[in-house]
C-alpha positions as CSV (number, residue, x, y, z in Angstrom):
1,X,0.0,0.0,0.0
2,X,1.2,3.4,-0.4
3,X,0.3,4.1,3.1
4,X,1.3,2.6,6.4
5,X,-0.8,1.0,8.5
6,X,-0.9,3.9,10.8
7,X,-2.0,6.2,8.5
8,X,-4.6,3.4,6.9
9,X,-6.2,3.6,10.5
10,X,-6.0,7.5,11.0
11,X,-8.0,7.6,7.3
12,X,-10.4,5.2,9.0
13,X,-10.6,7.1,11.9
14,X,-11.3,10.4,10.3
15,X,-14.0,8.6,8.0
16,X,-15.7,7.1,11.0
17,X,-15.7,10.5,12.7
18,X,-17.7,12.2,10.0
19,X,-20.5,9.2,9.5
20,X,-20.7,9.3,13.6
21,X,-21.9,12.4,13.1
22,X,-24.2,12.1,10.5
23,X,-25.2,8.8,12.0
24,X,-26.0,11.0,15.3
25,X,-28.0,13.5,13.4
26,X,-30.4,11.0,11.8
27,X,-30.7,9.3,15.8
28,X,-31.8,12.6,17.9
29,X,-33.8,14.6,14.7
30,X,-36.0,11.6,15.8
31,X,-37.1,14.2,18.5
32,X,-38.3,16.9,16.0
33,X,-36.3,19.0,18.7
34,X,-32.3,18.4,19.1
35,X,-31.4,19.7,22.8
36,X,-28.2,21.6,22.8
37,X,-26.3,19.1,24.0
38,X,-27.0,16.9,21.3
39,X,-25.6,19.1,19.0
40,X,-22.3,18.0,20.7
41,X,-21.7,14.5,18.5
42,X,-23.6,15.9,16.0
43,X,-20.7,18.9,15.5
44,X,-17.7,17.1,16.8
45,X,-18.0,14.5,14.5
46,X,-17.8,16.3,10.9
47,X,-15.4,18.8,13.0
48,X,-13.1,15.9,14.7
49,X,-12.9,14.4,10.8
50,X,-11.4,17.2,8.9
51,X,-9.0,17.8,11.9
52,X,-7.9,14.2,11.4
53,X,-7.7,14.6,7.8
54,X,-5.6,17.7,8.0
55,X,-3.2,16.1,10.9
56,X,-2.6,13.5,8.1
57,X,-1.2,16.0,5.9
58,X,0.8,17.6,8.5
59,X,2.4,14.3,9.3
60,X,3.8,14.5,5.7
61,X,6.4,16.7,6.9
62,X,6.1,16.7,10.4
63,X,5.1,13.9,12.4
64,X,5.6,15.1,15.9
65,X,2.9,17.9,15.3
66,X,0.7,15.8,13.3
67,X,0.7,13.3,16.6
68,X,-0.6,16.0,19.3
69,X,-3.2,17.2,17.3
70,X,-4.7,14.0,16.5
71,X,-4.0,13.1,20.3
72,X,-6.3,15.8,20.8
73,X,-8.7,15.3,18.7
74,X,-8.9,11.7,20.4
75,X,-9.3,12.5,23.4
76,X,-11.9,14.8,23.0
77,X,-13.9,11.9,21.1
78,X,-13.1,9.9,24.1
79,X,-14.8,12.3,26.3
80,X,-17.8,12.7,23.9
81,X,-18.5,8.8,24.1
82,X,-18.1,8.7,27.7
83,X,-20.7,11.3,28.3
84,X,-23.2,10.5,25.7
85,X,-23.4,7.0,27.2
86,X,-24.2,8.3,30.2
87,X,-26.7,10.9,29.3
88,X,-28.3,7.4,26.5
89,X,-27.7,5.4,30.0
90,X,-30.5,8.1,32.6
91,X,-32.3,8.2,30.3
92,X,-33.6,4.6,30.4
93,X,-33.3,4.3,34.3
94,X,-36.4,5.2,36.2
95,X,-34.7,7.1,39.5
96,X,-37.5,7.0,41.4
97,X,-38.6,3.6,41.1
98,X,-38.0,1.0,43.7
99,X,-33.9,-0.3,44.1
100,X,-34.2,-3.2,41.6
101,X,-36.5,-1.7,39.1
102,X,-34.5,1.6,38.6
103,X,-32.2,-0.6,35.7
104,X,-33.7,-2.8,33.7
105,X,-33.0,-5.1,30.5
106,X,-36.2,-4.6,29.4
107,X,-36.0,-0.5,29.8
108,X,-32.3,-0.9,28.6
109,X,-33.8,-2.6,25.4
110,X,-36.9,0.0,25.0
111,X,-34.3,3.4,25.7
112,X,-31.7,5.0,23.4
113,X,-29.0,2.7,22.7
114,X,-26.5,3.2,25.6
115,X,-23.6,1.6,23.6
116,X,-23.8,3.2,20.5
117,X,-22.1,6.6,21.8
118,X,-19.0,4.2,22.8
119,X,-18.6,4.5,18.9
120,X,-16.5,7.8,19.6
121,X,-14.3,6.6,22.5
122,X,-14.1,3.2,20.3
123,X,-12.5,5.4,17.7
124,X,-10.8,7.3,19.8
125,X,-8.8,4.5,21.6
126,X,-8.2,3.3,18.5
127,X,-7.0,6.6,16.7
128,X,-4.3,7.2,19.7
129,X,-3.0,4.0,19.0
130,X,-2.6,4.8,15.4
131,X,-1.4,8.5,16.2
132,X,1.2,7.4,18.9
133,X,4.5,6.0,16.5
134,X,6.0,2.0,17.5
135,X,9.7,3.0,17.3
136,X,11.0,-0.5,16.3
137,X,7.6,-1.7,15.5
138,X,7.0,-4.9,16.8
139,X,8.4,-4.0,20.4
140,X,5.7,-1.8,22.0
141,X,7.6,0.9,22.6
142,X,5.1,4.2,21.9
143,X,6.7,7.4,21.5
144,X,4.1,9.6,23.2
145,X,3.7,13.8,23.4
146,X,6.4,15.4,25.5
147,X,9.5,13.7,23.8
148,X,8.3,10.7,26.4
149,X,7.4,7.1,25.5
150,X,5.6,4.2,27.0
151,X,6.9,0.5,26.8
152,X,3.3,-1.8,26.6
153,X,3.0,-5.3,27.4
154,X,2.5,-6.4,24.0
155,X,2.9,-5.3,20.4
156,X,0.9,-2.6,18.5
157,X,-0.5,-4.9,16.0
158,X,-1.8,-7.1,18.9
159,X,-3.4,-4.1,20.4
160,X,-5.1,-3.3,17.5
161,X,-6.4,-7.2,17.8
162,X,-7.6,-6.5,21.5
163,X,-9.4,-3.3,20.0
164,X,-11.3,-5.3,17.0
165,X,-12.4,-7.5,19.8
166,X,-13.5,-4.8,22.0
167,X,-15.7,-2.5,18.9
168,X,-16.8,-6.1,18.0
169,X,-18.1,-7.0,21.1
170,X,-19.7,-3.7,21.4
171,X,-21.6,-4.4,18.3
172,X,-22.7,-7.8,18.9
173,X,-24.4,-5.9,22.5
174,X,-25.6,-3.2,20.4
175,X,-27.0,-5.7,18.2
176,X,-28.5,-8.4,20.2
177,X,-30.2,-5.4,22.2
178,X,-31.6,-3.7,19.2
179,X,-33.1,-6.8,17.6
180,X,-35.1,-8.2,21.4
181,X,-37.0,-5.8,20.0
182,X,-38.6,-8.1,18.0
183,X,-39.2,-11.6,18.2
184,X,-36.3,-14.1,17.3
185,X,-38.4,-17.0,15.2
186,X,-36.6,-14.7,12.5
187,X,-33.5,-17.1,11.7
188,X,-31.9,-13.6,9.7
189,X,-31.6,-12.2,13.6
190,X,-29.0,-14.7,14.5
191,X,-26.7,-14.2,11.9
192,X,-24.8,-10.8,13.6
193,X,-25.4,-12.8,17.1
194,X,-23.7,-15.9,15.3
195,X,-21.0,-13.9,13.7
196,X,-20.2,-11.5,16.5
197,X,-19.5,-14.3,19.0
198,X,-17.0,-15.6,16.5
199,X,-15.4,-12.5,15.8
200,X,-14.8,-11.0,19.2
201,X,-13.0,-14.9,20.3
202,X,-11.1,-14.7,17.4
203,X,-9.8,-11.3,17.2
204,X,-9.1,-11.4,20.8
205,X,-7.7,-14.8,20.3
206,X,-5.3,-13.1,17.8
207,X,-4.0,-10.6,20.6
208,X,-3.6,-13.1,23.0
209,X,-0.8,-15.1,20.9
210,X,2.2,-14.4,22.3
211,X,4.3,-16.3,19.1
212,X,4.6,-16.0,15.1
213,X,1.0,-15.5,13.8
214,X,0.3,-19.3,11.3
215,X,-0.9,-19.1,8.5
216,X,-4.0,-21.2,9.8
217,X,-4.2,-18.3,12.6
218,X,-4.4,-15.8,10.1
219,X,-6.9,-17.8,7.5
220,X,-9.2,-18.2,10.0
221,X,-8.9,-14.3,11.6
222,X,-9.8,-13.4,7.7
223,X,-12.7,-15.7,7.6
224,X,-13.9,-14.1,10.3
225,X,-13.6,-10.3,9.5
226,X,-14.7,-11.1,6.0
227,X,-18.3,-13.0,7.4
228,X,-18.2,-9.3,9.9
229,X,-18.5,-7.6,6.6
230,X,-21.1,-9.9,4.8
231,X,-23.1,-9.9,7.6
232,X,-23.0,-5.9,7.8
233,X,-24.1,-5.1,4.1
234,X,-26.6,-8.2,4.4
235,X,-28.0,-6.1,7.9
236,X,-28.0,-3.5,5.9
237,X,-30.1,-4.5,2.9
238,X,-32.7,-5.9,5.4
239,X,-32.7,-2.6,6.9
240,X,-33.4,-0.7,4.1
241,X,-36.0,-3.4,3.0
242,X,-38.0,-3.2,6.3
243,X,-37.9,0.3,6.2
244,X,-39.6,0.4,2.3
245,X,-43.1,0.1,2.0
246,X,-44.9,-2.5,0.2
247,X,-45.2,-0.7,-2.7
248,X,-40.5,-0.1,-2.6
249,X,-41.5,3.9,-1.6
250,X,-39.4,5.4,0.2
251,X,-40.9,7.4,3.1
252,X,-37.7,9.5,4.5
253,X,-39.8,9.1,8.2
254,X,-39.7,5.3,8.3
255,X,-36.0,5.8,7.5
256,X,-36.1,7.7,10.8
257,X,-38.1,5.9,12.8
258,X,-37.6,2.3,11.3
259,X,-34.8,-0.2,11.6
260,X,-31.9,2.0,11.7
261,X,-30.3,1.6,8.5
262,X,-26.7,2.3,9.0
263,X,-26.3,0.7,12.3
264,X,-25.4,-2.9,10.6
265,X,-22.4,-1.3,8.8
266,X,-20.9,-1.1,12.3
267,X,-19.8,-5.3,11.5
268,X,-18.5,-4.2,8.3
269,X,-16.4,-1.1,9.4
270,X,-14.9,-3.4,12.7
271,X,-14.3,-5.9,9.9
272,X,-12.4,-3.9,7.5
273,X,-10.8,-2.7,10.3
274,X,-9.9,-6.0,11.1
275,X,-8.3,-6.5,7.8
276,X,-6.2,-3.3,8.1
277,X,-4.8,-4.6,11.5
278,X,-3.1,-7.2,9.6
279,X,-1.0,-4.6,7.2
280,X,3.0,-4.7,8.2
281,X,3.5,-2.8,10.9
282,X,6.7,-0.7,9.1
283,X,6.7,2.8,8.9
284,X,7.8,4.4,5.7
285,X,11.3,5.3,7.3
286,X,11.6,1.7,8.5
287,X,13.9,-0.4,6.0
């Protein structure tokens, strides 16, 4: 590739920023009335993207620089997932219920998906690893702001396998909560269930080899990012089927309201990100 991995995954990064945002925007105009703090994601998201895209060209010339502002950048996306959990999480508790009836799964199903503002801390985790340079690559070392660096426990490119894991899992949640919304005689329902499980053990599976990836390891890693991806276009076209009416019309309101059409692409982004984990680690100044 002309790129390194690194920058493959800031590109990523800075594409997922921009359709978080727009993904946002469809979510709360369901209220006919965004409250100012929704705007938050809504902004940050297109805003968060360019500033990513423009930190890649800086890195060009000047990689130091390019780091701390997409350090930046991620941490505030971080900080925006964090909080728009926890505003998604009150508002499907009942305070002043009894203890034991304030949570519930069934409330947690019925309320605004708690998970899906994880989306910008996902990316965010994920971006800082991209943005902080492996100097050799392969040992862990990070170089981090400050001139300083960080020695982790394992390599970069089994971090980024923990990480698939993680967003995975936190689709396959997202998922399985989204769709006990309706009932599971539907055999289409299991197949991001199915799929999800698989994923998550093997991409974490992947991280937690401490030896020479096999080519068996690796064959079977693909399988399962490329089913991630299948499954996310398939989710997708059902989506956008349930959401027509009878007639194929398409009513911009049952878009809205309906099955959320672009939430399935959340397999296939985690999948191509999956793919992208297994580039060579090797910067461009690396022989």
């Amino acid at each position: 590739m002309p790129i390194s991995r690194d920058q493959a995954m800031l590109l990523m990064a800075a594409f997922n920023e921009i359709m978080l945002g727009l993904d946002t925007f469809l979510a709360h105009v369901l209220n006919n009335t965004i409250q100012p703090r929704e705007w938050i994601p809504i902004i940050f998201g297109p805003v968060a993207g360019v500033l990513l895209l423009i930190s890649g060209m800086i890195a060009l010339r000047n990689r130091r620089t390019a780091s701390w502002l997409a350090t930046a950048v991620f941490i505030a996306s971080i900080i925006v997932g964090v909080l728009g959990a926890y505003f998604h999480l009150v508002r499907g508790t009942l305070p002043t219920a009894p203890i034991g009836q304030r949570v519930t799964l069934s409330l947690l199903v019925w309320a605004p998906p708690f998970l899906a503002p994880f989306a910008f801390a996902g990316i965010g985790m994920l971006g800082l690893s991209a943005a902080w340079e492996e100097s050799p690559s392969g040992s862990g070392r990070l170089k981090i702001p400050f001139g300083r660096t960080v020695q982790m426990p394992y390599s970069k490119t089994r971090a980024y396998f923990f990480l698939v894991s993680l967003g995975t899992l936190a689709a396959l949640v997202s998922s399985a909560l989204d769709h006990a919304r309706h009932p599971w005689e539907n055999p289409w329902l299991w197949a991001p269930f199915v799929v999800g499980v698989f994923a998550t053990a093997v991409s974490a599976g992947m991280g937690a080899v401490n030896r020479k990836l096999t080519a068996e390891d690796v064959t079977i890693y693909l399988a399962a990012m490329v089913l991630m991806i299948v499954v996310g276009v398939l989710g997708t076209y059902f989506h956008v089927q349930a959401d027509l009416t009878s007639q194929s019309t398409i009513v911009p309101e049952r878009f809205l309201r309906g099955a959320p059409f672009m939430s399935p692409l959340l397999y296939t982004n985690m999948g191509l990100v999956g793919i992208l984990a297994l580039l060579s680690p090797k910067e461009a100044t690396e022989e």
